[in-house]
LOGUNU-564513 format. One record per residue (C-alpha): residue number from 1; chain; x, y, z. Coordinates in nm, 2 decimals, decimal comma. Each point is the difference from the previous one (the first is absolute). Layout:
% residues N
rec nr: NUM kette: A x: X y: Y z: Z
...
END
This chain:
% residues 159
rec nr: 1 kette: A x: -11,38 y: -11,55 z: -15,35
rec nr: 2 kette: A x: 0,37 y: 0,02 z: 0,09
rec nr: 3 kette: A x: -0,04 y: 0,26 z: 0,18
rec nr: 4 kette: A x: -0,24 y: -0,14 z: 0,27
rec nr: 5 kette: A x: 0,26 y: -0,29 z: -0,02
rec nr: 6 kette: A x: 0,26 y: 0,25 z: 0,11
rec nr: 7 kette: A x: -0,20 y: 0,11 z: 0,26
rec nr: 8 kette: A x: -0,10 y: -0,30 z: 0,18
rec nr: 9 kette: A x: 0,36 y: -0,10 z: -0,05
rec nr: 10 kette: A x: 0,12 y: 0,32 z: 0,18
rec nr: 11 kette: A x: -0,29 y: 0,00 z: 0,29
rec nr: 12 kette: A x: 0,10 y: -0,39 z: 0,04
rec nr: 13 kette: A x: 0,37 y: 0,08 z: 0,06
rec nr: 14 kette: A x: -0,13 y: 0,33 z: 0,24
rec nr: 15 kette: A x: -0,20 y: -0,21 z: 0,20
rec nr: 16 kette: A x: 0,30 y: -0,28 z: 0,04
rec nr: 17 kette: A x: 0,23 y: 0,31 z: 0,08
rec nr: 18 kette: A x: -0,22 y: 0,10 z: 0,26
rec nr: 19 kette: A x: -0,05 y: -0,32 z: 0,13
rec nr: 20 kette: A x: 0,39 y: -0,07 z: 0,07
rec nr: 21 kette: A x: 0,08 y: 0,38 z: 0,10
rec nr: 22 kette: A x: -0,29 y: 0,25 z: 0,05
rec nr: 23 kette: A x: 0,28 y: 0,23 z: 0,14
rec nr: 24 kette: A x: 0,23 y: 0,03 z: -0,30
rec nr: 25 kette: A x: -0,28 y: -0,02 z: -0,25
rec nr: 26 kette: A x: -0,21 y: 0,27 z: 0,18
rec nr: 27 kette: A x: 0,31 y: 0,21 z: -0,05
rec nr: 28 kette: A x: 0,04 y: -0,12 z: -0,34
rec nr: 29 kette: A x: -0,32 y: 0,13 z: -0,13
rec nr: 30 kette: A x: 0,06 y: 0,32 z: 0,20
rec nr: 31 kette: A x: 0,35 y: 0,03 z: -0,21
rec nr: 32 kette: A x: -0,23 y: -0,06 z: -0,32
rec nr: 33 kette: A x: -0,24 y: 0,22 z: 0,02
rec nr: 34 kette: A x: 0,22 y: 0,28 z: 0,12
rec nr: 35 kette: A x: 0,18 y: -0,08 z: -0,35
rec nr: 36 kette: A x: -0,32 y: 0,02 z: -0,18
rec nr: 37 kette: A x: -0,08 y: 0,31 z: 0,16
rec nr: 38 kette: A x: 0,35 y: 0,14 z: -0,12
rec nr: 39 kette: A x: -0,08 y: -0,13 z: -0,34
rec nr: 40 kette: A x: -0,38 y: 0,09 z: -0,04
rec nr: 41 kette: A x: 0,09 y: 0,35 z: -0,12
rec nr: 42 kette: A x: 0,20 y: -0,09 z: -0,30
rec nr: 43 kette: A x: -0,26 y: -0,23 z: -0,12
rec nr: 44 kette: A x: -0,27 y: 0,22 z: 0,09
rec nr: 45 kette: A x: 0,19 y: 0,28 z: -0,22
rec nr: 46 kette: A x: 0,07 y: -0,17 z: -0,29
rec nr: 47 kette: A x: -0,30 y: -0,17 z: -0,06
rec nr: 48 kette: A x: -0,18 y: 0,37 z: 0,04
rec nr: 49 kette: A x: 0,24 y: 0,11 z: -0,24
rec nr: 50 kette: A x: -0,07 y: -0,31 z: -0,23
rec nr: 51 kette: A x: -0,38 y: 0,02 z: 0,08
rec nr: 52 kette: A x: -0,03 y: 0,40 z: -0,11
rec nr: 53 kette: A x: 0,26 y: -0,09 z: -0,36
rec nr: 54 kette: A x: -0,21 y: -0,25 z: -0,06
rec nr: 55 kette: A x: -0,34 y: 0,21 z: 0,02
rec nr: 56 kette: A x: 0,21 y: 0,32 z: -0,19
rec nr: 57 kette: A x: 0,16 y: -0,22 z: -0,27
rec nr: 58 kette: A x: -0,24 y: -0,28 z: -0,17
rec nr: 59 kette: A x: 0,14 y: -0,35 z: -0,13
rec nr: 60 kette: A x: 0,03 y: 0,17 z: -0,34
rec nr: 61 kette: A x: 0,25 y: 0,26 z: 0,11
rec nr: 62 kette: A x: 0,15 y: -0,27 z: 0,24
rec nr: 63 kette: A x: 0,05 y: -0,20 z: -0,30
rec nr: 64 kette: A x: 0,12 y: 0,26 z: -0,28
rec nr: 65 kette: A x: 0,26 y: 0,17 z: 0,33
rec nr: 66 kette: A x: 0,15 y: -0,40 z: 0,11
rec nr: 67 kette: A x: -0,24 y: -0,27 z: -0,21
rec nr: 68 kette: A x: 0,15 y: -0,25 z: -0,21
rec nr: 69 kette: A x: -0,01 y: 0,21 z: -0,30
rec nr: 70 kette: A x: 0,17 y: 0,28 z: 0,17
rec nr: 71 kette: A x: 0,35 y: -0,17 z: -0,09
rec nr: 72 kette: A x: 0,35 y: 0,09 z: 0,14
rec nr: 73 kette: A x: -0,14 y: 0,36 z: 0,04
rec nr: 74 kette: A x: -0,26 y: -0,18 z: 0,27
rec nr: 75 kette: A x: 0,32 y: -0,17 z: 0,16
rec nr: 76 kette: A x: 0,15 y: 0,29 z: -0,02
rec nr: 77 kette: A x: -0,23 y: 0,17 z: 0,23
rec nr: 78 kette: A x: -0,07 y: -0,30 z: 0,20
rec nr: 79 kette: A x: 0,39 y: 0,01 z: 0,08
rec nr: 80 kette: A x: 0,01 y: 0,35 z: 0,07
rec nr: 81 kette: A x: -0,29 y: 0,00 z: 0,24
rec nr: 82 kette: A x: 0,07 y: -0,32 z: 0,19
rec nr: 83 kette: A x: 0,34 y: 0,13 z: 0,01
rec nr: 84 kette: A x: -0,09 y: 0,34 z: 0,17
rec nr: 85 kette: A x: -0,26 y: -0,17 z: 0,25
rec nr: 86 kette: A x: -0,01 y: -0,19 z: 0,34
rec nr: 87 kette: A x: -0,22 y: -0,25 z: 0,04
rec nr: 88 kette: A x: 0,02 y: -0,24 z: 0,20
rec nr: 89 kette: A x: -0,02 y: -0,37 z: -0,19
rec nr: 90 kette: A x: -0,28 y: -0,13 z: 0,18
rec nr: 91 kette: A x: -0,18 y: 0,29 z: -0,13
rec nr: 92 kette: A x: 0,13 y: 0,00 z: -0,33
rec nr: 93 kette: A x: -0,11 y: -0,32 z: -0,13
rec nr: 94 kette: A x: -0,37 y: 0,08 z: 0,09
rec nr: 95 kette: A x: 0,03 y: 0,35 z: -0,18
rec nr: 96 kette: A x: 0,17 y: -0,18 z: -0,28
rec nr: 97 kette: A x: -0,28 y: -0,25 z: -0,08
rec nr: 98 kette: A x: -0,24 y: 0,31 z: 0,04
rec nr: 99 kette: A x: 0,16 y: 0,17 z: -0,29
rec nr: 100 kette: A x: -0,05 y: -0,30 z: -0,19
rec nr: 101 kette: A x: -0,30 y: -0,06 z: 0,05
rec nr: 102 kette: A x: -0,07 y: 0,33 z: -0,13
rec nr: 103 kette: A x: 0,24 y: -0,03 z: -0,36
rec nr: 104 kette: A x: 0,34 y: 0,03 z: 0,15
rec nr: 105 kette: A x: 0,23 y: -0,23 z: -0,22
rec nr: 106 kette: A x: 0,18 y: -0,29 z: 0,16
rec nr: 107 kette: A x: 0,36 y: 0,12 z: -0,12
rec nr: 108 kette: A x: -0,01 y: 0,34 z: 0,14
rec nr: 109 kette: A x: -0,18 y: -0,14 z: 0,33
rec nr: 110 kette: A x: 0,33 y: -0,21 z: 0,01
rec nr: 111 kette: A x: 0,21 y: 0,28 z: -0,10
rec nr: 112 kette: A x: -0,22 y: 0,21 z: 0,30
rec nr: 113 kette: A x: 0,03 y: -0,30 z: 0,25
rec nr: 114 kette: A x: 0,43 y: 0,00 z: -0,11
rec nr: 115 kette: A x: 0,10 y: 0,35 z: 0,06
rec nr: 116 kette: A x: -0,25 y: 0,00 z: 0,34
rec nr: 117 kette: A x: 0,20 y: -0,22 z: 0,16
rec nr: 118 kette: A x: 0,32 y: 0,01 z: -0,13
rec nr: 119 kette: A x: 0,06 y: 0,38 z: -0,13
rec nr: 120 kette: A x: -0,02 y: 0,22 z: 0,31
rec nr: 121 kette: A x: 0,01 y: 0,40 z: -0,08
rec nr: 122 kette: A x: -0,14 y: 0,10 z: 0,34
rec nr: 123 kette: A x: 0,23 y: -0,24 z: 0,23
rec nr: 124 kette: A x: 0,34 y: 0,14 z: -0,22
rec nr: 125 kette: A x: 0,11 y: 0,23 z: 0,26
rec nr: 126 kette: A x: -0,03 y: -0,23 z: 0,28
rec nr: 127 kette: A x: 0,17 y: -0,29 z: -0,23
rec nr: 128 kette: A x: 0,27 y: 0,26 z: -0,13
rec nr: 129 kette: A x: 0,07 y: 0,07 z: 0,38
rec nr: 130 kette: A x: 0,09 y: -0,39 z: 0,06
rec nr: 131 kette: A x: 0,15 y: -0,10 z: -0,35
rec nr: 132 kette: A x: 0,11 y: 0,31 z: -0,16
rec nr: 133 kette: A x: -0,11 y: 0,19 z: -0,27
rec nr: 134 kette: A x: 0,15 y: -0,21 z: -0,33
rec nr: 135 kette: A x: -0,11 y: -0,29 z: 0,15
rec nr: 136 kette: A x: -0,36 y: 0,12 z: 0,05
rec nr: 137 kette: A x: -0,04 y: 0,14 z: -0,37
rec nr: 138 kette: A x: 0,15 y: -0,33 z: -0,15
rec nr: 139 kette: A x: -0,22 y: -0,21 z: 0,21
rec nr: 140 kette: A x: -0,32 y: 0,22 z: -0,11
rec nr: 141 kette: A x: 0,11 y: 0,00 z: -0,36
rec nr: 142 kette: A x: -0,01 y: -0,35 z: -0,05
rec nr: 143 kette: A x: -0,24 y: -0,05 z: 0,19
rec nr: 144 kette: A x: -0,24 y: 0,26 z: -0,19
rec nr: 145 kette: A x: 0,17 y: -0,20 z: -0,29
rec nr: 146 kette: A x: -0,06 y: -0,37 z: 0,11
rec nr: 147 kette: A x: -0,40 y: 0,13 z: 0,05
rec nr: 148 kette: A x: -0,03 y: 0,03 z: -0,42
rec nr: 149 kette: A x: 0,14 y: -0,39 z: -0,04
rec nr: 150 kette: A x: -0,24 y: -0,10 z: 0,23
rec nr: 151 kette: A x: -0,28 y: 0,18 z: -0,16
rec nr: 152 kette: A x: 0,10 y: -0,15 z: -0,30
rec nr: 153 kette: A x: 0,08 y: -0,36 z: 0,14
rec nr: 154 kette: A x: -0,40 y: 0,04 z: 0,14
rec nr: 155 kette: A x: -0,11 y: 0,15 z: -0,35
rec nr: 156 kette: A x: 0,15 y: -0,36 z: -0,13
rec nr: 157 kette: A x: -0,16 y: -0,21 z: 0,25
rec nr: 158 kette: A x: -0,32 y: 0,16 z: 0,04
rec nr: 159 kette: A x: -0,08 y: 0,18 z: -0,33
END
């Protein structure tokens, strides 16, 4: 229901747009869809990827790999591979509520979600280039760090 909410609300504030300036909001919409275009691929990609683990690995094995019983070895792994991967957030939250759906554990989606966005492997040459190597590796070490108190902090809350 919120959803349809969210939508009338956004067609509502379209129309008004177009209504006061049909010229900028034309090119508006142009701008937007040229950035879902640019976008589309990631999100196709991942979700493929999800789609096919998800058909290869059953909610058992997701489960006993990062499900709540999996412990700080599931965090462990979460960490590693959210760490190591480059997802874009808007596509990581919809992946992450995938994998629990199928018996993924709350603390090592958190510890997964943490190291996503905050530990980046791939971007370290690029952010070595800018800040310099010590600062990089300190920066990714705590972060990589800080992603185990929040999967704790969420084991707390949530479990």
């Amino acid at each position: 229901m919120n959803t349809y909410i969210l939508y009338g609300i956004t067609i509502a504030l379209l129309i008004i747009s177009f209504v006061k300036d049909k010229k900028k909001t034309k090119m508006a919409l142009k701008k937007s869809w040229k950035a879902f275009e640019n976008i589309m691929p990631q999100i196709l990609g991942v979700i493929m990827l999800v789609g096919i683990l998800l058909a290869i690995l059953n909610p058992e094995v997701i489960s006993k790999i990062i499900g709540k019983e999996s412990g700080i070895f599931g965090v462990i792994i979460a960490s590693i591979v959210g760490s190591i991967t480059l997802i874009p957030g808007f596509v990581a939250f919809p992946t992450a509520a995938m994998l629990v759906e199928n018996g993924a554990g709350y603390m090592q989606i958190g510890a997964f979600i943490s190291a996503l966005m905050m530990v980046g492997i791939i971007t370290m040459p690029v952010e070595m280039k800018y800040f310099g190597k010590r600062l990089t590796l300190l920066r990714n070490a705590f972060a990589f760090l800080f992603t185990f108190i929040v999967a704790f902090i969420i084991g707390k809350v949530v479990g």
